[in-house]
N, C-alpha and C positions, 0 to 999 in steps of 0.2 A: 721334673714331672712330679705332683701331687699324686701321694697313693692313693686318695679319695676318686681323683679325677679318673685313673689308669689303673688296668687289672696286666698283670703278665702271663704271656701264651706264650709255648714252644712248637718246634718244629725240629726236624733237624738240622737244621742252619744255627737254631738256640733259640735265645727268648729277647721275644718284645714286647713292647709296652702297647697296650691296646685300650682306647678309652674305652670306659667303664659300662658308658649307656649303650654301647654299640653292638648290635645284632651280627656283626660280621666276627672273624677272627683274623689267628697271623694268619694264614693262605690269601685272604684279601689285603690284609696290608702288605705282603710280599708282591703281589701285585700292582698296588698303588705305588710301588718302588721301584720294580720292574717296569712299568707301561706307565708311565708319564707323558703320553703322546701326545694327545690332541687336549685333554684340561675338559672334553668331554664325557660325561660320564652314564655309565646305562643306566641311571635315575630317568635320564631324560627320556629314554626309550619306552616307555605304559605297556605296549604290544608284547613285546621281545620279552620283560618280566612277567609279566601275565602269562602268558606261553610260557615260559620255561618255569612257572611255579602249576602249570597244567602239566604237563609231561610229570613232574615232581609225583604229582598227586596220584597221577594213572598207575604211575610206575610202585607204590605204595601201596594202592589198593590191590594190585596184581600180585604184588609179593603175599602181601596179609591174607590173601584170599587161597594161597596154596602152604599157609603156614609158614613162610622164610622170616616174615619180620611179625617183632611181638606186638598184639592188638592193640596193648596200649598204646605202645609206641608207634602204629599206624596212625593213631584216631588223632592224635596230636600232632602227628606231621600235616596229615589230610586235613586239621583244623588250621595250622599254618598257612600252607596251600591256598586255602581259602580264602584267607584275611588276602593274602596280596592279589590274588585273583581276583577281590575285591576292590582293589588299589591302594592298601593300606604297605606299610613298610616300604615304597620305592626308595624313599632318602636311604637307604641301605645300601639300596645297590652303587657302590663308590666305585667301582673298577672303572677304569677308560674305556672307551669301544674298540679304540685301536690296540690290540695288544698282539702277541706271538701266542703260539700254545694250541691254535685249535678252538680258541674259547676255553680255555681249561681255567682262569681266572673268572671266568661267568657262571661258569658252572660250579666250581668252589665255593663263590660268594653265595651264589642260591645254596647250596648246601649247607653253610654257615648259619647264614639268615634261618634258616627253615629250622635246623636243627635246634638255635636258642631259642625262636620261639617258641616251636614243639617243647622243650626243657621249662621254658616259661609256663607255659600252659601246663605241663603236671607239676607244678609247685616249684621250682626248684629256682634260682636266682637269674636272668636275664643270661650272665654269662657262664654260666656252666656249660661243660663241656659234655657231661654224662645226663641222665642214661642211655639221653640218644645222639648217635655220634653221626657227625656231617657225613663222615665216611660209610661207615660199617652201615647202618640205615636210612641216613635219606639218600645216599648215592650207590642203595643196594643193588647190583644185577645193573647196573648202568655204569657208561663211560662219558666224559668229556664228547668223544668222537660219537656218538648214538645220539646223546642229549640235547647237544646245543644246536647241530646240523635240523634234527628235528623241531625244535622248540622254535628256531629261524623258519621253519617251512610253514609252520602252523601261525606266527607273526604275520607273515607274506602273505597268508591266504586270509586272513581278516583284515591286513591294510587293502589288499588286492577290491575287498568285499566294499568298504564306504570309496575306494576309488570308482569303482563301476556302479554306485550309488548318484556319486558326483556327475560322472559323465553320463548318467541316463539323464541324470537332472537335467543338463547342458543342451545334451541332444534332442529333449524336449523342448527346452526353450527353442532351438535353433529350429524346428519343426514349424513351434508357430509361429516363428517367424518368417517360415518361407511360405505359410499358407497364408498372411498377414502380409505382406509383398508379393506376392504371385503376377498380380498385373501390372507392379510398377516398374516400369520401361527405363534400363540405362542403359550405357556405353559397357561392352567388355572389353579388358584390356588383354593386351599381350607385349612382352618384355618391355612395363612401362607407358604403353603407347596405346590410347584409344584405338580399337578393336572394329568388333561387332557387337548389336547390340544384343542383351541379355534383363533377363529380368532381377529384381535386386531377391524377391522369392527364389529361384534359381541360382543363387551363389549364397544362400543362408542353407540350402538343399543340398551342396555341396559338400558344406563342411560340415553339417550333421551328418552325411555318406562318411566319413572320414573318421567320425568317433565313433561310429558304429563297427566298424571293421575293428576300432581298436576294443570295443565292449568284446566282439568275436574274439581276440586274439586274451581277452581277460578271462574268458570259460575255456577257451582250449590250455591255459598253460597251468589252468586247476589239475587240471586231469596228471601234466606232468609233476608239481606238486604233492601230489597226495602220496604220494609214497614215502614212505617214512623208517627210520633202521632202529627203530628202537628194538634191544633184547641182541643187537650186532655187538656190543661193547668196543674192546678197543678198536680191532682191526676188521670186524665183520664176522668172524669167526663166533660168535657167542659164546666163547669163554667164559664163566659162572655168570651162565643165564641158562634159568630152566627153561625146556620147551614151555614147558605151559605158561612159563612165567612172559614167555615171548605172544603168547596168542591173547593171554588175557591182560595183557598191556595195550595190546591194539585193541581189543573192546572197551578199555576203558576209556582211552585215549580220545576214544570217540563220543561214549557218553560227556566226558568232562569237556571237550573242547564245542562240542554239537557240530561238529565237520564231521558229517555220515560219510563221505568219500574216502577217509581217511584208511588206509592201506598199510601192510607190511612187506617192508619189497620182498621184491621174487629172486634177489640176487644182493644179498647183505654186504658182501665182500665189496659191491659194485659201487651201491647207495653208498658206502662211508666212504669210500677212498675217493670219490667221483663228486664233484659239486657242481655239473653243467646244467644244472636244472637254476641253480643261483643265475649263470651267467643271462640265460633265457631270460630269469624274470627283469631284469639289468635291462636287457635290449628292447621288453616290450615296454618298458618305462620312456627308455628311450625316444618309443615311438612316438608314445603318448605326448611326450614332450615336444619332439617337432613337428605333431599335429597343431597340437595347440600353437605354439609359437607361430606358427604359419598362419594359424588363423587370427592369430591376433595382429601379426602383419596386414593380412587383409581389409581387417577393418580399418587400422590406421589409415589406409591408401583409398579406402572406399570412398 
């Protein structure tokens, strides 16, 4: 390895060789070591880094606003924050999606990333490790177990946001289509087999009923969503997190992300140890899918 090309970083495992242009450190290449899963990486994911360099940012402005982290070293993180919330730096994010830990390699990497650039940005070299550290200040009064579960919910509910865009879209069209055939007279089928008859307006009526319930089932699982554990830290316990640093996190949370729903749950301990809110949004996915599928069988056979 060329000294030119590669800078050395420690840990306590020792030192590696880390290229030189790179925003991340060793806690991401230990990961790139470790989680070699899938060869897919959260570059790919826009949402998921955008979200978790928005929790970053809240989390930042909350601390600087009651005095725990120094202003300059706020403005600089909050100026990082921004570049990627912009969509600037994703090739950074190198870590696999499938890894072990809770996300603790997601959240590292955003830490890293954030940290050089903030370092960047008050003068100092690309890879420096001072004055502001991954640790001690961008991952102030936050844990792995707060950060990423949240940073995932607030993802969810913006991809949630351009799906029930899509499917209004759909269920429009499918509208005028059933007001655009209303009178045209076919065969309905049953297992297969000419039926009764039915109008072809009246089975376009159908399956726009069908992605409506599923637009319903996309406002009700917001509400389960919006709760969020940020200021819980490791275990739910908020462990060096101040009260206040917990309330004025979730107002910022909400400035930064514009999800005015957004919530601190009522039971910290519950939100971090507990992920059935994941499973739910999994299942309404689900549905969505063998809506559509159905319907796209339908037409095939029409």
């Amino acid at each position: 390895m060329s000294g030119e090309e590669f800078r050395e970083e420690s840990d306590l495992l020792g030192s590696r060789m880390i290229p030189k242009d790179a925003y991340w450190g060793v806690q991401t290449l230990r990961a790139q070591e470790n989680f070699d899963v899938s060869q897919v990486n959260l570059s790919k994911y826009s949402t998921l880094i955008k979200s978790m360099a928005m929790v970053k940012k809240a989390c930042a402005l909350a601390n600087q606003e009651i005095g725990h982290l120094n202003p300059e070293f706020a403005a600089a993180i909050i100026q990082a924050c921004d570049e990627i919330i912009a969509g600037e730096l994703e090739d950074q994010f190198v870590v696999d999606m499938l890894q072990g830990g809770a996300g603790t390699s997601t959240n590292m990497c955003a830490n890293e990333v954030i940290a050089s650039r903030a370092n960047e940005i008050l003068g100092e070299e690309r890879n420096s490790l001072a004055p502001v550290s991954a640790n001690d200040d961008v991952n102030k009064s936050q844990s792995t177990n707060d950060v990423y579960p949240t940073a995932i919910k607030i993802a969810t509910i913006f991809g949630l946001r351009d799906l029930a865009t899509a499917l209004s879209n759909l269920v429009q069209a499918l509208d005028d289509k059933a007001d655009e055939f209303k009178d045209l007279l076919k065969l309905g089928r049953t297992e297969m087999q000419d039926a009764v008859p039915i109008t072809l307006g009246q089975e376009f009526g159908a399956w726009s009923g069908a992605l409506k319930r599923d637009l319903n089932r996309i406002t009700a699982i917001k509400e389960v969503l919006k709760s969020h554990n940020i200021g819980a830290t490791a275990i739910g316990t908020s462990l060096n997190a101040d009260p206040e640093y917990i309330e004025l996190a979730e107002k910022h949370l909400i400035e930064v992300t514009g999800i005015a729903e957004l919530v601190t749950a009522e039971n910290l301990i519950d939100d971090t140890q507990n992920s059935d809110e994941f499973v739910h949004a999994s299942g309404l996915l689900r549905v969505i899918a063998t809506n559509l599928s159905k319907i796209c069988g339908d037409l095939i056979l029409l």
